[in-house]
SEZALUM-965786 format. One record per residue: residue in three letters; x, y, z of N, C-alpha, C, O in turn. Coordinates in steps of 0.02 Angstrom, whole numbers, padded with zeros to 5 digits, always signed. Each point is the difference from the previous one (the first is absolute). Layout:
AlaXYZXYZXYZXYZ;...
***
This chain:
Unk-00890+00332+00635+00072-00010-00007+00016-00074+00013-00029-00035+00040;Unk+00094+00011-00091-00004-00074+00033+00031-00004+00062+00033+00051+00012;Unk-00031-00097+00035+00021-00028+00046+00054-00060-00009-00020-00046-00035;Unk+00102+00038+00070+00034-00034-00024-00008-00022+00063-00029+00035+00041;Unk+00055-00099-00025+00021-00028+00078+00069-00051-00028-00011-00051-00033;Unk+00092+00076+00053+00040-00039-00019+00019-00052+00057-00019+00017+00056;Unk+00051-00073-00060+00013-00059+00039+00039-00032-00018-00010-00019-00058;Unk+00067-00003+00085+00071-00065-00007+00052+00027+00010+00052-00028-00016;Unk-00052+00104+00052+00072+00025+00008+00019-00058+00063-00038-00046+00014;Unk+00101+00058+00019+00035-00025+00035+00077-00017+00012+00031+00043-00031;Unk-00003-00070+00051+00088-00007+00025+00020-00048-00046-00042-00043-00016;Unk+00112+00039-00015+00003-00023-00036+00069-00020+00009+00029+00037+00041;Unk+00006-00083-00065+00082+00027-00013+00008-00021-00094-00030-00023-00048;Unk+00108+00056+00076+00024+00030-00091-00002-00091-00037+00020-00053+00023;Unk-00054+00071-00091-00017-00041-00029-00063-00049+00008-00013-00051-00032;Unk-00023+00081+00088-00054-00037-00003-00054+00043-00047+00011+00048-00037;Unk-00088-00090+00054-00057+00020-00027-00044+00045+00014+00010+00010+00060;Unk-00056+00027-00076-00068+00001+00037-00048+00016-00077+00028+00009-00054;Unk-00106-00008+00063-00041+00032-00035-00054+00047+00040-00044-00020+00038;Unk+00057+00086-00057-00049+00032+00005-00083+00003-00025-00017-00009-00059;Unk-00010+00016+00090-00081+00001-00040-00032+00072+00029+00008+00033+00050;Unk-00051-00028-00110-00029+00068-00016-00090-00010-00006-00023+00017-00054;Unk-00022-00039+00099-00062+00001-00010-00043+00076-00018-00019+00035+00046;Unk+00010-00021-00104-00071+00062+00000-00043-00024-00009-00008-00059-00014;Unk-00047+00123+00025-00072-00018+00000-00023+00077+00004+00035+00048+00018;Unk-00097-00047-00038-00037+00070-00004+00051+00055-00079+00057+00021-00009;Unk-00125-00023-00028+00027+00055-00051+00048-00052-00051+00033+00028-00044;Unk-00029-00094+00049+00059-00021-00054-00013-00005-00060+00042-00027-00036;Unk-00080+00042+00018+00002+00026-00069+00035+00060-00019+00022+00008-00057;Unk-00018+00032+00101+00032+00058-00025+00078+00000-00014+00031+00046-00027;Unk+00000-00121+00055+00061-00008+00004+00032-00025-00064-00017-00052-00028;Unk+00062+00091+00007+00051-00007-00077+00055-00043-00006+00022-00038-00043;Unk+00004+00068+00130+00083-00038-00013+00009-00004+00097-00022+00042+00039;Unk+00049-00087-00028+00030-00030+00091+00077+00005-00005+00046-00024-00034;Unk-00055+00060+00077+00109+00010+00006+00008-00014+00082-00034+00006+00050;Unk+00080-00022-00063+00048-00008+00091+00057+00039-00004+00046-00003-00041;Unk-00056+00048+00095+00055+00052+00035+00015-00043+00058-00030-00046+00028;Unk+00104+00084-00016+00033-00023+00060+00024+00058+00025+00004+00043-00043;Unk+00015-00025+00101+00031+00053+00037+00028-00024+00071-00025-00023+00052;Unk+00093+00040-00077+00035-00010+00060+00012+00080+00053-00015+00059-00008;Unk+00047-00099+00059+00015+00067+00048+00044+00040-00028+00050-00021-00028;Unk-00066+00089+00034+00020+00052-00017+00017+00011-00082+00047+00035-00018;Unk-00084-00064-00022-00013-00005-00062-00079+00018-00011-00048-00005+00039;Unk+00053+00031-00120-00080-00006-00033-00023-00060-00031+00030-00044-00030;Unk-00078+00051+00040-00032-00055-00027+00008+00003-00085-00001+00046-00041;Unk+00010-00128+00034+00042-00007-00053-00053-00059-00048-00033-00043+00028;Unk+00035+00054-00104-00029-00043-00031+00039-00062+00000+00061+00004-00007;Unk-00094-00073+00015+00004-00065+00002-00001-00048-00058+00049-00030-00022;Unk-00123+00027-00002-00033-00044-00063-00074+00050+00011-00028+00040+00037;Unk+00022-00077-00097-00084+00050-00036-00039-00061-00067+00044-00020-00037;Unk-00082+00005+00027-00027-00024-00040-00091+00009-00003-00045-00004+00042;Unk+00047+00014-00094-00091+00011-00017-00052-00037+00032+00008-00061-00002;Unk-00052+00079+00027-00046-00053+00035-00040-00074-00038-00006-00058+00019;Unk-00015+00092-00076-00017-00054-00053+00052-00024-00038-00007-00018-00058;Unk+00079+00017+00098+00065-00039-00045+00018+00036-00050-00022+00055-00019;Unk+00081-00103-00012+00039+00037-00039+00083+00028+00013+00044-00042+00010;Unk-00034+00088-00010+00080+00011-00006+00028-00008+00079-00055-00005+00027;Unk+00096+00002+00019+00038-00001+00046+00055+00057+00027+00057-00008-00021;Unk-00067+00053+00056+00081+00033-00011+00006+00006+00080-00042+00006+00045;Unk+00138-00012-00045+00006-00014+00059+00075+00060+00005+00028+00022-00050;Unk-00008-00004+00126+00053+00036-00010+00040-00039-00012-00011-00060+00003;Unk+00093+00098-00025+00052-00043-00034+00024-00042+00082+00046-00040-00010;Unk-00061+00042+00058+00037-00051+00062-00024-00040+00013+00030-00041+00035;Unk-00111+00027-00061-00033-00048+00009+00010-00036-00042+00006-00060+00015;Unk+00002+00081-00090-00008-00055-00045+00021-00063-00003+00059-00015+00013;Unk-00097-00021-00027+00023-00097+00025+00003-00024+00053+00021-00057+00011;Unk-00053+00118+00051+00014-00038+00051-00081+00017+00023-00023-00037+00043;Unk-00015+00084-00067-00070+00017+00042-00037-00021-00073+00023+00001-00057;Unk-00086-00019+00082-00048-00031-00071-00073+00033+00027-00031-00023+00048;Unk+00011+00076-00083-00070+00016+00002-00060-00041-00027+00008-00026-00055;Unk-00072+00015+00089-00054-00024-00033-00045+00001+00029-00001+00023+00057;Unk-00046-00046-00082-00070+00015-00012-00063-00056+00040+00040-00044+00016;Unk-00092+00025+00003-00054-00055+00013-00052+00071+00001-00003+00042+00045;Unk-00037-00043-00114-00034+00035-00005-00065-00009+00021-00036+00049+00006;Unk+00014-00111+00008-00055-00029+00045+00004+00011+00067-00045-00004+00042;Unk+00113+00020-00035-00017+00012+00095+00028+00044+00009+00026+00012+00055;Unk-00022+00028-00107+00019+00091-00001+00071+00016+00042+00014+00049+00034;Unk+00016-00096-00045+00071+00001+00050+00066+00012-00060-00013-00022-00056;Unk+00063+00047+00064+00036+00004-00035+00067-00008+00052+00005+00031+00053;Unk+00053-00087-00083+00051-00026+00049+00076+00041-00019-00002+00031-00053;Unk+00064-00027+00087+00043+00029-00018+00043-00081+00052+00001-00018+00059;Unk+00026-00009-00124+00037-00067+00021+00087+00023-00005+00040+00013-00045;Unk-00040-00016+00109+00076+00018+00014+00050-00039+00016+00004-00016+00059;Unk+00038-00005-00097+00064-00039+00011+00059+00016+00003+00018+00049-00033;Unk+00021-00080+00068+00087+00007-00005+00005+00082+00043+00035+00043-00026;Unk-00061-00034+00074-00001+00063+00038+00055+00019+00006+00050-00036+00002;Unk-00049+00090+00001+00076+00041+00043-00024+00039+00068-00057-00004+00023;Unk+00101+00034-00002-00017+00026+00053-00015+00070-00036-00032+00044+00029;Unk+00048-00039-00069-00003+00085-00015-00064-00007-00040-00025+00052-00023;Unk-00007-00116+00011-00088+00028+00003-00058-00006+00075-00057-00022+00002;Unk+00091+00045+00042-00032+00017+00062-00024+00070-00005+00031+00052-00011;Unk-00121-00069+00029-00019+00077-00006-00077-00028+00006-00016-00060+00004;Unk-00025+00114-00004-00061-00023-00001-00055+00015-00069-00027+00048-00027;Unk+00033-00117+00019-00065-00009-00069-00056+00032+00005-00033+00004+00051;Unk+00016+00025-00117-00078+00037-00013-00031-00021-00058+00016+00028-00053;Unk-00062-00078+00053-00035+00018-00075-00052+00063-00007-00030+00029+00046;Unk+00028-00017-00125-00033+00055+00002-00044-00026-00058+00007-00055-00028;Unk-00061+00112+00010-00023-00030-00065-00027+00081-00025-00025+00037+00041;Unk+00031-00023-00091-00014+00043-00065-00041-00008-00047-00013-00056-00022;Unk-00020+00123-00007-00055-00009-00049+00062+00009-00096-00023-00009-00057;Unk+00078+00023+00069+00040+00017-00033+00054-00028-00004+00004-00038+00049;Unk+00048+00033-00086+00076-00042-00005+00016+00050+00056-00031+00047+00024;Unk+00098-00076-00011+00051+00054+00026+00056-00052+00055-00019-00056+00017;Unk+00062+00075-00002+00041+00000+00040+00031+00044+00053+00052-00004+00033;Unk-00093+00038-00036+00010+00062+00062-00052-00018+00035-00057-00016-00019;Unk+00087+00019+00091-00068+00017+00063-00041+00041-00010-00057-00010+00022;Unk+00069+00060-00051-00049+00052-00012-00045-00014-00051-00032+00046-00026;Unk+00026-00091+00013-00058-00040-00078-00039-00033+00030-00056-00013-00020;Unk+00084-00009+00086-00040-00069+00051-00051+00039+00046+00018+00038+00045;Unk-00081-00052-00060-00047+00040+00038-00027-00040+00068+00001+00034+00051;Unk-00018-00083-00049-00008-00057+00068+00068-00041-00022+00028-00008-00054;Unk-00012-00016+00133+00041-00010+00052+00006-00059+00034-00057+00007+00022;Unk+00076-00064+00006+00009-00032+00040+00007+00024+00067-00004+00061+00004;Unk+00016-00099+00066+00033+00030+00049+00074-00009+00011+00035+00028+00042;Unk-00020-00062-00077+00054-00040-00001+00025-00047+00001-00046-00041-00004;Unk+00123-00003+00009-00013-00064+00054+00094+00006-00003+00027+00031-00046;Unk+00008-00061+00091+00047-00003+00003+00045-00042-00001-00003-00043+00043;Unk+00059+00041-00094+00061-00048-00018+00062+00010+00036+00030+00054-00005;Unk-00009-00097+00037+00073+00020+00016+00030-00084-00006-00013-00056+00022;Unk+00070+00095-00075+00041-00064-00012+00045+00010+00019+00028+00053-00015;Unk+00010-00117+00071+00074+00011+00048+00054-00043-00034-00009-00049-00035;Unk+00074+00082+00056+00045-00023-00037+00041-00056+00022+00044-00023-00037;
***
């Protein structure tokens, strides 16, 4: 199974930055497509961005758009989720996942991250 380890959550305030990073390893070949979920308190976990591992198309939810940028360093098997212009109402905790299949449901995402956590103050 692959192994994710995510890194760059942290405190933020509204309108600032951060980038997340997504290192796998073990099994990556088997990987199709890398998405980032977020889940806040007392919410489900919610699709983010998703894009194919060997590149190609981008899709992101409609609250991110123009403000979160998915990608790729396929040499160091990391895949980034570049976040700008924060709000507070994307406080929650980040997951990358990775899939042998498209999808946008958690339930498509077979390995996991542990997480890492964003909180942007107002």
């Amino acid at each position: 199974q692959v192994q994710l380890v995510e890194s760059g959550g942290g405190l933020v305030q509204a309108g600032g930055s951060l980038r997340l990073s997504c290192a796998a390893s073990a099994r990556t070949f088997s990987i199709y497509v890398m998405g980032w979920f977020r889940q806040a308190p007392g919410k489900e976990r919610a699709f983010v961005a998703a894009m194919p591992w060997n590149g190609g198309n981008t899709y992101y939810t409609d609250s991110v758009k123009g403000r979160f940028t998915i990608s790729r360093d396929n040499a160091k098997n990391t895949v980034y989720l570049q976040m700008n212009s924060l709000k507070p109402e994307d406080t929650a905790v980040y997951y990358c996942a990775a899939s042998s299949r498209f999808g946008q449901n958690p339930a498509d995402f077979r390995s996991w991250g542990q997480g890492t956590q964003v909180t942007v103050s107002s």
